[in-house]
N, C-alpha and C positions, 0 to 999 in steps of 0.2 A: 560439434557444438554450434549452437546456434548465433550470428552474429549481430552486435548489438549496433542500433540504430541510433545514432547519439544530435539532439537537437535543444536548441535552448530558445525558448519564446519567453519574453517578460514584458508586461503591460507595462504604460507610461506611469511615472510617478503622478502625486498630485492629483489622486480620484478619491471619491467619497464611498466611506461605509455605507453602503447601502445592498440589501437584500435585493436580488433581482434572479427569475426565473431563466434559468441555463438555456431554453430553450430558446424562450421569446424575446430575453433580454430587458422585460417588465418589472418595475419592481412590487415586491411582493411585501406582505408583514412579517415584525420580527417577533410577533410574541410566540410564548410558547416553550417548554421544555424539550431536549433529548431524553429519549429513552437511556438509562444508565448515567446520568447524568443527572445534579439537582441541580447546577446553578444557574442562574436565569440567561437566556440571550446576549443580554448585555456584557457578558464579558467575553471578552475575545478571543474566538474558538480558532482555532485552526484544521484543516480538513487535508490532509496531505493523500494525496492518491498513488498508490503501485501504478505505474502509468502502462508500463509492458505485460504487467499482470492484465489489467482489465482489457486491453486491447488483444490478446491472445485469448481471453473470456466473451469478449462482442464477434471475436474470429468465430470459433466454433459455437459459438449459441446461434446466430444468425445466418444461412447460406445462400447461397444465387443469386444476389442482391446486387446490381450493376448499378452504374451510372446511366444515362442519353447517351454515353461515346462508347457504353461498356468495358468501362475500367468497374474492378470492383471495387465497394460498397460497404460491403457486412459490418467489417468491424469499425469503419467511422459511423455508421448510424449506431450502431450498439453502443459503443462508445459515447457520443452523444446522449443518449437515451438513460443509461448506466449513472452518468455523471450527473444529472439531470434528479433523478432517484437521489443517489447520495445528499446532494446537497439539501433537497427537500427533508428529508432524514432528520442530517445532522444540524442543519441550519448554522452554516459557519460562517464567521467574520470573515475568514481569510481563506483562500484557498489556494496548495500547490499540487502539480502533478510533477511527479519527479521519475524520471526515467534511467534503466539501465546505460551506462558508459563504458563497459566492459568488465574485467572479472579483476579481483583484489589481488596483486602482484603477491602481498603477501602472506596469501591463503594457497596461490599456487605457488606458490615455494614450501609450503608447509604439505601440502597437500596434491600432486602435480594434475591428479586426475580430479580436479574438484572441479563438477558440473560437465566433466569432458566430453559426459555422456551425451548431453542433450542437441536434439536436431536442430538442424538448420532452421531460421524461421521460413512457413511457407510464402514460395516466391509471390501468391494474390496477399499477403497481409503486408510485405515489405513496401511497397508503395503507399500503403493506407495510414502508413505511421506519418508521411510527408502529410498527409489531407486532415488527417488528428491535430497535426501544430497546425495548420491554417485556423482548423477549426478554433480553437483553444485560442489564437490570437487574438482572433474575430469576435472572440465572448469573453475577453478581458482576462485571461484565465493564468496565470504565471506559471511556468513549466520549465524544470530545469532537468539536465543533462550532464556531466562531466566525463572526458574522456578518463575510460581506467577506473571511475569509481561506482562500485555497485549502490545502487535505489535501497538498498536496503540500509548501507551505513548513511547515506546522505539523510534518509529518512530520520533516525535516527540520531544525526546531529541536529536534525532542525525541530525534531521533540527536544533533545534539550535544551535549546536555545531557548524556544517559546515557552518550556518551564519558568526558564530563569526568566524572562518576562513577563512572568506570572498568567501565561496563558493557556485557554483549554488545548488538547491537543488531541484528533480524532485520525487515527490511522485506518483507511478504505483496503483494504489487504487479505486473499483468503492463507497467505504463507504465515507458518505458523510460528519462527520467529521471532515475528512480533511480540508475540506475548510475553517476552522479555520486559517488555517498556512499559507494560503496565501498570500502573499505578496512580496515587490522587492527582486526578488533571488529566490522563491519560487514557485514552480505550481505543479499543479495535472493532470497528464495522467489517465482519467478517461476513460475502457477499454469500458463501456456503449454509450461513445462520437465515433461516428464512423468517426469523422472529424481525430481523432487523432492529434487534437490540446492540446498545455497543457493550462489546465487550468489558466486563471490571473485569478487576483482582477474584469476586466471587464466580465471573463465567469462567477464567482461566481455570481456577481451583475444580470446580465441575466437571471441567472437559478432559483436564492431565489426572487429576488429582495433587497437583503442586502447586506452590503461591509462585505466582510469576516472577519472582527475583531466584526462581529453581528450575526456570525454563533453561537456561543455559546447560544446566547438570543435568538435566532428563532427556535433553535432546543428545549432549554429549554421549553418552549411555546407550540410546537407543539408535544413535545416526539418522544420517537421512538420506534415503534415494532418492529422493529428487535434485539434492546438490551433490549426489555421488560420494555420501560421505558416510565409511564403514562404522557401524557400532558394535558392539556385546554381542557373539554368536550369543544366542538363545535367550538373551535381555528384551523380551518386548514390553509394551505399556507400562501392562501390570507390573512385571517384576521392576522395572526401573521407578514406579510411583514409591513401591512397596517397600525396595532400600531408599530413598530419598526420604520418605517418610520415618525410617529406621534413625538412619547417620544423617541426616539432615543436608549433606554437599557430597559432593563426590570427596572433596580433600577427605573428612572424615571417614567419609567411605572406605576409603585406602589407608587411611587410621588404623580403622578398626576391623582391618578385613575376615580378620580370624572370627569375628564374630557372626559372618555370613553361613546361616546352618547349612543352606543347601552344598555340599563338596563340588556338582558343577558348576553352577553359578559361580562361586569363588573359583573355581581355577578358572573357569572363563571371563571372569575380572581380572585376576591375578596376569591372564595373557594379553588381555588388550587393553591393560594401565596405560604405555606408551599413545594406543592410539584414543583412548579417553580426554585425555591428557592436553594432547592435538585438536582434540575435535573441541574440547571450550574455547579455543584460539578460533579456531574455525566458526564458528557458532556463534560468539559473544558477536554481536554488531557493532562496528567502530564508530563511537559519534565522537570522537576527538577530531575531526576532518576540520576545514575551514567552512561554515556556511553562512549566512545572512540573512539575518532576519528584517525582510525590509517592509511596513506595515503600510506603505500606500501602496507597494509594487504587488502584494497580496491580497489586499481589500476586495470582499465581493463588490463588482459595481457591473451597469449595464454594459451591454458588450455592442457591438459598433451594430446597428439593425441593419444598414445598408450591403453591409460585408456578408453579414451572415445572410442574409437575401440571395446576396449572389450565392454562394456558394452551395447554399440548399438548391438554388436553379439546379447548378452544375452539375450536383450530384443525383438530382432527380426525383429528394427530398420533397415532394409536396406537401407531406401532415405538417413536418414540420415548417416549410414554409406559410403555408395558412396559420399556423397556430401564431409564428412571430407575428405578421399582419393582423390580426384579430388583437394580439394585442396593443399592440401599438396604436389600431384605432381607439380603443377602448381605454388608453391613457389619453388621447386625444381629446377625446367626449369628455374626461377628468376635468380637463383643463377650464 
C-alpha cells in the first residue's frame, strides 16, 4: 500500500475575495455562470480538490519533464495546469486542496484489507508532492492534510459545513464516492467527464442509474476494487441499479428478499448480507470529523508573483513564467 504524504499549507488570514488567474496570479472577472449550476458568482462557491487524486493524474498524464537540476517535474506542472483549468471552470470564491493523511482506523478494523492492495507511490512523484505545497503556498492556495484522516471524509466534512453556511460546494474528484454528496448546492467536477460539466443529482442518476442519496447501497452491493472492498459475487451495475430501483435500499432489500425472482442472485445476497452490511460502513464517508470553515484562510486572492517567479525559474517553467510576467505587466499598464 502506497504511503501517504501528509502536509498542511494555509494562507494568511485577512485577504480579499477577489478572482485571480492560478497561473499568473492576475485578477480576472467574476461574471458569469457554472455549468450545472444556476446561481450567480456572487455566492460563495467553494472548490475543494482530491489533492492525491490529481497529482497521481499530472504523474502519468505528463512524463520526462525535469527541472535545470533534473529533479522531476511532471506532476507539479500538471498539477499546476489542472488546478488552473478547475478554477477557470468552476469560478470559485474559496478554494481547498485537501489531501490523504492515511487510511480510517476504523474501516481497517471493519475491514483489515481495505486499500492493502495498492502500490507504493512512485519514488519520482514522492518528492513532487513537497514542490505542489510550495507551489499552492506561493498562489495563496489553502491545503489541508491530517494525520490518520482520509481526503475523502475531510472532504466531506467541509461540504457540510459550507452547506450549513449556505454555500456552493464543487467537489474536483474522478472517485466515485462522491456521488453520495450530491445534492442542491452540491456537484462533482469529475476530470474523466470531458463535457466539464458538474456533476447534479440528474448526471448521478444517468451514470448509476440511482439518485445519489443510493450511492451508498449501489456501491455497498457492487464493492470496489480499487479500495479493495469485496461486493455480490455476480451483482454488477446493472443488477444492483435494478434491485435498488425494486426495494429502494439495501435494508429493504433484505426485507424483502424472497422477493428477488432470480434464485442466484438471492442466495448470492442471502451470503454476502454480512459483507453488504460492512461495506455501507465502509462506503458511507464520515463528515462528522472536526473541520473549519475559515473564509479569509480560503478566499480566492492573488498569489505572491515574486515567489511564484522563483519557483517557475527552479523548475524550469518558462510558459508559465512568461505568462505570470505578461501579466503583471499588463496590470501595471491598468494602473
Amino acid at each position: 500500500m502506497r504511503k501517504m504524504i501528509c502536509r498542511f499549507i494555509k494562507p494568511p488570514a485577512g485577504v480579499r475575495r477577489q478572482k485571480t488567474n492560478t497561473e499568473t496570479g492576475a485578477a480576472v472577472g467574476e461574471s458569469g455562470r457554472t455549468a450545472g449550476f444556476e446561481s450567480e458568482i456572487e455566492m460563495a462557491r467553494l472548490l475543494i480538490v482530491d489533492g492525491h487524486a490529481y497529482a497521481y493524474r499530472a504523474f502519468y498524464a505528463i512524463r520526462r519533464l525535469h527541472s535545470p537540476a533534473g529533479q522531476p517535474t511532471n506532476a507539479v506542472y500538471g498539477f499546476i495546469k489542472m488546478l488552473a483549468k478547475m478554477r477557470a471552470t468552476v469560478m470559485p470564491t474559496h478554494v481547498m486542496v485537501v489531501w490523504d493523511g492515511g487510511l480510517s482506523a476504523e474501516r481497517q478494523v471493519a475491514l483489515p484489507e481495505y486499500k492493502a492492495q495498492r502500490p507504493e507511490m512512485p519514488a519520482d512523484l514522492r518528492p513532487q508532492l513537497d514542490e505542489i505545497g510550495k507551489y499552492l503556498a506561493a498562489a495563496q492556495v489553502a491545503s489541508f492534510c491530517g494525520d490518520g484522516i482520509e481526503a475523502d471524509d475531510y472532504i466531506a466534512c467541509l461540504t457540510r459545513v459550507a452547506r450549513q453556511a449556505d454555500w456552493e460546494v464543487v467537489i474536483a474528484s474522478a472517485d466515485k464516492d462522491f456521488m453520495q454528496l450530491v445534492a442542491p448546492g452540491v456537484g462533482v467536477l469529475n476530470p474523466n467527464d470531458k463535457s466539464e460539466a458538474i456533476w447534479t443529482a440528474a448526471q448521478v442518476q444517468a451514470r448509476t442509474g440511482v439518485a445519489p442519496e443510493q450511492i451508498v447501497d449501489w456501491l455497498s452491493l457492487l464493492g470496489d476494487s480499487v479500495d479493495n472492498i469485496p461486493g455480490v459475487p455476480g451483482v454488477g451495475p446493472k443488477t444492483a441499479t435494478e434491485l435498488l430501483r425494486q426495494f429502494g435500499s439495501v435494508a429493504e432489500l433484505y426485507r424483502r428478499l424472497g422477493e428477488v425472482k432470480s434464485v442466484r442472485i438471492r442466495a448470492a445476497l442471502q451470503a454476502a448480507e454480512a459483507d453488504v452490511r460492512r461495506n455501507q460502513k465502509l462506503v458511507r464517508l464520515q463528515d462528522d470529523l472536526v473541520c473549519e470553515l475559515s473564509p479569509a484562510a480560503l478566499a480566492e486572492q492573488p498569489g505572491n508573483a515574486g515567489r511564484l517567479v522563483e519557483l517557475y525559474e527552479t523548475w524550469g517553467f518558462r510558459s508559465l513564467r512568461a505568462e505570470l510576467v505578461a501579466g503583471l505587466a499588463s496590470q501595471e499598464n491598468l494602473l
